[in-house]
The first five atom37 places (N, CA, C, CB, O) and aatype in JSON, in Angstrom:
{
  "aatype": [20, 20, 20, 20, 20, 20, 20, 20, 20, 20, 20, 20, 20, 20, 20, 20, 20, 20, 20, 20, 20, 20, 20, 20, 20, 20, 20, 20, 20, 20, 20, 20, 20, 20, 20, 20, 20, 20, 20, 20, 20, 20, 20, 20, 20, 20, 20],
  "atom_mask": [
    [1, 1, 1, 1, 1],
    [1, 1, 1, 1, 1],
    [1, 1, 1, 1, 1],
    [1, 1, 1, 1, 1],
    [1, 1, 1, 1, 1],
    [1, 1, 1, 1, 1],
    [1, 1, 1, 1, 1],
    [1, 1, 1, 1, 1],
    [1, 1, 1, 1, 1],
    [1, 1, 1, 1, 1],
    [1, 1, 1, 1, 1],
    [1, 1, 1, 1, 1],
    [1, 1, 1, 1, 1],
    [1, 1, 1, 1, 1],
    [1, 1, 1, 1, 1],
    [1, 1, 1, 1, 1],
    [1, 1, 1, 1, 1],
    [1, 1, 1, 1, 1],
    [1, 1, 1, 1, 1],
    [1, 1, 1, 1, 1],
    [1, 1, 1, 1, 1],
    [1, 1, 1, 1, 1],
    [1, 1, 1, 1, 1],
    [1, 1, 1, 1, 1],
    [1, 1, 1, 1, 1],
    [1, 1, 1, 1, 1],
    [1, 1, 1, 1, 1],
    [1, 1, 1, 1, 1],
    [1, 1, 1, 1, 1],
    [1, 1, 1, 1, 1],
    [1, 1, 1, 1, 1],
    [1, 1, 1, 1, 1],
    [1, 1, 1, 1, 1],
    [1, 1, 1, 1, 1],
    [1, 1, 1, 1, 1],
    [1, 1, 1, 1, 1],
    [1, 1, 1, 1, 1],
    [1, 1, 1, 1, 1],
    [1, 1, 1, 1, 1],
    [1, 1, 1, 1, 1],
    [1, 1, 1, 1, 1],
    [1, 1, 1, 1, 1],
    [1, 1, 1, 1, 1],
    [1, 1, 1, 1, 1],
    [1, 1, 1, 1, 1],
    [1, 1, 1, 1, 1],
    [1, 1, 1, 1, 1]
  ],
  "atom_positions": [
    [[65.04, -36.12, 125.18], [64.89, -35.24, 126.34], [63.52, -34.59, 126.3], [66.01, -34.17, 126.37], [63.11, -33.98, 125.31]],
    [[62.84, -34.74, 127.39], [61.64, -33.95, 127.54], [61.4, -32.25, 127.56], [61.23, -34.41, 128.7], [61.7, -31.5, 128.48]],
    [[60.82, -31.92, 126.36], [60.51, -30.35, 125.89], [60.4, -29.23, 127.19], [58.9, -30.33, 125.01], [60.89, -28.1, 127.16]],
    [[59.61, -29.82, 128.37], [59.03, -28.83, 129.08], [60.53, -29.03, 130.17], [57.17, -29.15, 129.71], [61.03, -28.03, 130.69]],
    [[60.99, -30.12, 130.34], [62.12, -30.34, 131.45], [63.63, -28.96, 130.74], [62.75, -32.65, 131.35], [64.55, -28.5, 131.4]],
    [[63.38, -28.77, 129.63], [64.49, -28.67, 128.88], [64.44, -26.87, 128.72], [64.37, -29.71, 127.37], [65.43, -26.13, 128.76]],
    [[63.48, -26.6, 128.59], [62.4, -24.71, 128.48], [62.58, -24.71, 130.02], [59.98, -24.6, 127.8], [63.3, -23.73, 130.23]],
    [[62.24, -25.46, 131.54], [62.76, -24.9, 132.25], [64.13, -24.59, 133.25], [62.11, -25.02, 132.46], [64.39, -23.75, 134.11]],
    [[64.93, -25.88, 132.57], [66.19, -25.29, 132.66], [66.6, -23.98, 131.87], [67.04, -26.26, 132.32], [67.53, -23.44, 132.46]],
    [[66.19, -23.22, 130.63], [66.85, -22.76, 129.92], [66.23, -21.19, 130.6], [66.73, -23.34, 128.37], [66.91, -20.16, 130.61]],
    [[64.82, -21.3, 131.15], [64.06, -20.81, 132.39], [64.96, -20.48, 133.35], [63.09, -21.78, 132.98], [65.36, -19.34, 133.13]],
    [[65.29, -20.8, 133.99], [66.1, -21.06, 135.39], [67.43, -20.69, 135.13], [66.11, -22.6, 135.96], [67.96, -20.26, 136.15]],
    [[68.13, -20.7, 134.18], [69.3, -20.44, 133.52], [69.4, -18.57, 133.66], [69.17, -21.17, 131.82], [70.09, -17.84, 134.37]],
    [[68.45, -18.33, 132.74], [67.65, -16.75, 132.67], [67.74, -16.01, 133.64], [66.22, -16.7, 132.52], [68.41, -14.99, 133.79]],
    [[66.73, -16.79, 134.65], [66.61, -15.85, 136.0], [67.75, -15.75, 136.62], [65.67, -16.32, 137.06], [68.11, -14.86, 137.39]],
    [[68.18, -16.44, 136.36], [69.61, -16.84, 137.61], [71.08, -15.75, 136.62], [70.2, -19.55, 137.6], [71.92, -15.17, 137.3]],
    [[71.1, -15.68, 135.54], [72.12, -14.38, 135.15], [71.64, -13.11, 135.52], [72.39, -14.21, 133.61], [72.34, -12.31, 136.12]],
    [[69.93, -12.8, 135.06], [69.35, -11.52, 135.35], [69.67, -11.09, 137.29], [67.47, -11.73, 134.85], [70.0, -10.01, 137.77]],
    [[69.42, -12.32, 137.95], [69.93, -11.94, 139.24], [70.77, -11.63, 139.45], [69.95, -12.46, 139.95], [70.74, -10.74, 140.31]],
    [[72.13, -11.99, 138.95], [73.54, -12.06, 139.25], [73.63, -10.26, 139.12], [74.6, -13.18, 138.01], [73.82, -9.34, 139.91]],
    [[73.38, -10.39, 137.6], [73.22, -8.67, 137.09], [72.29, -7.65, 138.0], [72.42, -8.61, 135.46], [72.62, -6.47, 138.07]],
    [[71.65, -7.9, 138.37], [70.47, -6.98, 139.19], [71.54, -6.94, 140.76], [68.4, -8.05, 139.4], [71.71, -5.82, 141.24]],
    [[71.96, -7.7, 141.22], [72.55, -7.74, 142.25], [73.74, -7.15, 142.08], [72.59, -8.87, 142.71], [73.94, -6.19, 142.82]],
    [[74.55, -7.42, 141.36], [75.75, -6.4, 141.07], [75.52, -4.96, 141.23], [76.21, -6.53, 139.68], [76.05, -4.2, 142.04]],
    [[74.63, -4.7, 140.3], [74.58, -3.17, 140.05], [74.05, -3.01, 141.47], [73.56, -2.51, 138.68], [74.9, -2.43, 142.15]],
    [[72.95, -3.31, 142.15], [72.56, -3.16, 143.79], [73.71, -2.66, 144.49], [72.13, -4.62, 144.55], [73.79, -1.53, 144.98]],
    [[74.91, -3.86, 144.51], [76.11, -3.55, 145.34], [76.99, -2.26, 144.79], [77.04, -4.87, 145.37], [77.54, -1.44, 145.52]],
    [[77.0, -2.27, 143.69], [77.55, -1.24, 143.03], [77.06, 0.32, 143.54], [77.23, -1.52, 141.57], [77.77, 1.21, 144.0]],
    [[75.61, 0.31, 143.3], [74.79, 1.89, 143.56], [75.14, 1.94, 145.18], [72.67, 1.94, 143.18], [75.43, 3.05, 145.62]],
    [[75.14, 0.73, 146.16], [75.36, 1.06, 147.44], [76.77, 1.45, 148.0], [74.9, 0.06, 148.08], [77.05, 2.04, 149.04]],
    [[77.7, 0.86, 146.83], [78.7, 1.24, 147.59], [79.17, 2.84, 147.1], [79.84, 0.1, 147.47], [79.77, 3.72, 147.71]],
    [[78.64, 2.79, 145.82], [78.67, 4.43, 145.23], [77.83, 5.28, 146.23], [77.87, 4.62, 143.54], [78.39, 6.35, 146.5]],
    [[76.7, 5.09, 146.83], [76.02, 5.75, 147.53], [76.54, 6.51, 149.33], [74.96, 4.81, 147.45], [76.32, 7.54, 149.97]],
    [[77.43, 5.01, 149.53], [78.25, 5.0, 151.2], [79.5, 5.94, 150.97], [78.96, 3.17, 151.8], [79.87, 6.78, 151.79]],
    [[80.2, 5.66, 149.54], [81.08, 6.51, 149.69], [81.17, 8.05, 148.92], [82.04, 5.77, 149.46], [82.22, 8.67, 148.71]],
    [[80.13, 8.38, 148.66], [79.27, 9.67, 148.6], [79.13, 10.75, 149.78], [77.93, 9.24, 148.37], [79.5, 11.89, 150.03]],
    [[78.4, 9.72, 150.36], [77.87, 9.73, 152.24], [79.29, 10.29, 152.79], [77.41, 7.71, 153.2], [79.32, 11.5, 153.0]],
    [[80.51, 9.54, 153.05], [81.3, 9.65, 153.62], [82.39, 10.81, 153.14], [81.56, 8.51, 153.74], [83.3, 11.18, 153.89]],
    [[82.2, 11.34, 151.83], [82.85, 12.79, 151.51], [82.01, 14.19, 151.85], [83.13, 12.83, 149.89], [82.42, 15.33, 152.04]],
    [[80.62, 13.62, 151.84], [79.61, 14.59, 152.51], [80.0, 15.1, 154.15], [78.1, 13.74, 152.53], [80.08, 16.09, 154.89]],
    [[80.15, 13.77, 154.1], [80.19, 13.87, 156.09], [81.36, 14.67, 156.45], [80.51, 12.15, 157.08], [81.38, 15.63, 157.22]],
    [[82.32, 14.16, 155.79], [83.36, 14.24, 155.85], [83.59, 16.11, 155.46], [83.92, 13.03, 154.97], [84.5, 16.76, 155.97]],
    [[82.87, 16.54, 154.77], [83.15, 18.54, 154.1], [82.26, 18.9, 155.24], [82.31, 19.32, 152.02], [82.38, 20.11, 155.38]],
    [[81.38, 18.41, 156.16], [80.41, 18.6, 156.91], [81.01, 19.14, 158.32], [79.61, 17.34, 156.95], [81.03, 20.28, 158.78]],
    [[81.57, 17.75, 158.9], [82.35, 17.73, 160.09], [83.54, 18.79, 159.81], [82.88, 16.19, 160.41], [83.48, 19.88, 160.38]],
    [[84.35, 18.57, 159.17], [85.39, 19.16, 159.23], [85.54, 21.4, 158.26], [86.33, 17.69, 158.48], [86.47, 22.18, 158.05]],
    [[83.99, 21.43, 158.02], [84.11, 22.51, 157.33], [84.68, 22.56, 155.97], [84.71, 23.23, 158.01], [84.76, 23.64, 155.38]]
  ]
}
């Protein structure tokens, strides 16, 4: 098997978990963030 074919699968492998992870936590902080928002709003509107 060719060295450089083989470093960039293992390349590509890398980026592609670090995304998975970077994107999770993204969805995570946003949905922590919306439903933040919506107990705010929510003591706001109603006093």
């Amino acid at each position: 098997m060719n060295k450089r074919g083989f470093e960039l699968s293992i390349n590509f492998i890398v980026i592609l978990i670090i995304s998975i992870v970077l994107f999770t936590f993204g969805l995570y902080f946003l949905f922590r963030i919306i439903s933040e928002a919506n107990t705010h709003s929510g003591s706001i509107l109603f006093g």
